[in-house]
N, C-alpha and C positions, 0 to 999 in steps of 0.2 A: 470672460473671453473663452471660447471653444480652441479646441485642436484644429478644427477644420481649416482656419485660416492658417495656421502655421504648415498644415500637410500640404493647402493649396501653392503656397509661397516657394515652400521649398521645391513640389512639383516643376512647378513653372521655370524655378532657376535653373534644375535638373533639365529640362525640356531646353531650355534657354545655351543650357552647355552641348550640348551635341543639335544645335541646328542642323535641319533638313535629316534628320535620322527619328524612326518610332521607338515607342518604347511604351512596351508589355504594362498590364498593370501589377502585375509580377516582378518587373522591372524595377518598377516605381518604389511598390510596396519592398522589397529590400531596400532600397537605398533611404526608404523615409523610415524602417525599421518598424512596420505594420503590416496590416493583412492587405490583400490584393481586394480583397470585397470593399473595405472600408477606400482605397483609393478609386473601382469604378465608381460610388455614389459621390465622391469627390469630384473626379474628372468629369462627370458626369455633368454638374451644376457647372462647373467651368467651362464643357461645351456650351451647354443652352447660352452661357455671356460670352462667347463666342473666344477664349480665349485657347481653345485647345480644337485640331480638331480631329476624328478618330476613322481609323479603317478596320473591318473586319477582317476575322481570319487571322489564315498564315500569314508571317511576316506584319501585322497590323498592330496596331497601338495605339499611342493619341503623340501627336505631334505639334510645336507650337503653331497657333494662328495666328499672334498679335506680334508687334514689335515689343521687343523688352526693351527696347528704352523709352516709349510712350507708356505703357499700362503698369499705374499705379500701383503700390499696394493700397490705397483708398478703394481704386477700383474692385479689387481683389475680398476688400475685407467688408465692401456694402455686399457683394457679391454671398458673399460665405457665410459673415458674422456680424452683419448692423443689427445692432440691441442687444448685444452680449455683453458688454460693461455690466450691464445694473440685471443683479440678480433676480431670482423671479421671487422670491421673497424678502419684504424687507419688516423688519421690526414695530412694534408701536400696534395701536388702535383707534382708528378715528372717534369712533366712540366712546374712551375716556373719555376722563373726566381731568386726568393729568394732560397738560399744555403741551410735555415733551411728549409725551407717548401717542397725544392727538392728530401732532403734527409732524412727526419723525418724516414718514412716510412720502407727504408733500415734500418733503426739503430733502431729502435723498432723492425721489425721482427728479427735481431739478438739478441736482451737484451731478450725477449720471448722465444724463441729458447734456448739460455742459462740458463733460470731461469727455464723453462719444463725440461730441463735434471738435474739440482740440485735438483731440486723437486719429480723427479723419486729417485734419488740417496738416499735421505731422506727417500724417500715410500720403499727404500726395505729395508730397517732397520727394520721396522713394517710389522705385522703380523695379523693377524684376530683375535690370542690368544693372539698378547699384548693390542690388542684394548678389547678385552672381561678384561683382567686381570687390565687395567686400570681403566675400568668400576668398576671392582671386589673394585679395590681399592679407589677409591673415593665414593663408596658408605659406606667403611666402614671410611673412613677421616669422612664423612658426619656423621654417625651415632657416633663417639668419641667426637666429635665440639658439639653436641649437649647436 
């Protein structure tokens, strides 16, 4: 798994909290505690899937275009990180002569393959508005504990 979905996710909830307001990617980048470059080639990818969308100049930024309580984080995480589960390396040699070390390879790229579509399946149960209203709610768990 990359960062890239976690910095999209958080964007969005951020974008999600101040509806009909912009916001810099200077902006962004403090509050997701990153640099401003690595959030436009983010935002960026999230304009083209239409989830954000951006004005230049003074006063400009990118601002939400979807409803947050229809856009997935499935939507969110094909967008940014489908085929991130399974590393680009995995162990073994087809060409032993050992059974395990011939077939590692096959049998991890199915367990990945498998465990990318439960984990999609999971992501569209969530939301951009249950991840803001989780936020919502553990900050006020946090302020009761106290």
């Amino acid at each position: 798994m990359n960062s890239e979905f976690t910095i999209a996710v958080h964007s969005l909830a951020l974008l999600a909290h101040i509806p009909g307001h912009m916001a810099s990617s200077e902006l962004i980048a403090q509050n997701v505690c990153t640099n401003p470059a690595r959030i436009r080639k983010i935002m960026g990818i999230l304009r083209k899937n239409g989830f954000v969308k951006t004005k230049e100049g003074v006063g400009g930024g990118y601002i939400l275009a979807c409803d947050p309580d229809a856009v997935t984080l499935a939507e969110i995480y094909h967008s940014m990180s489908k085929g991130t589960l399974k590393p680009h390396w995995c162990s073994g040699d087809p060409k032993e002569a050992c059974l395990v070390s011939a077939n590692i390879h096959n049998v991890m790229d199915q367990i990945f393959t498998e465990a990318e579509l439960y984990y999609t399946k999971y992501l569209e149960q969530l939301t951009i508005q249950s991840v803001l209203d989780k936020i919502r709610q553990s900050t006020c768990q946090d302020q009761v504990s106290e």
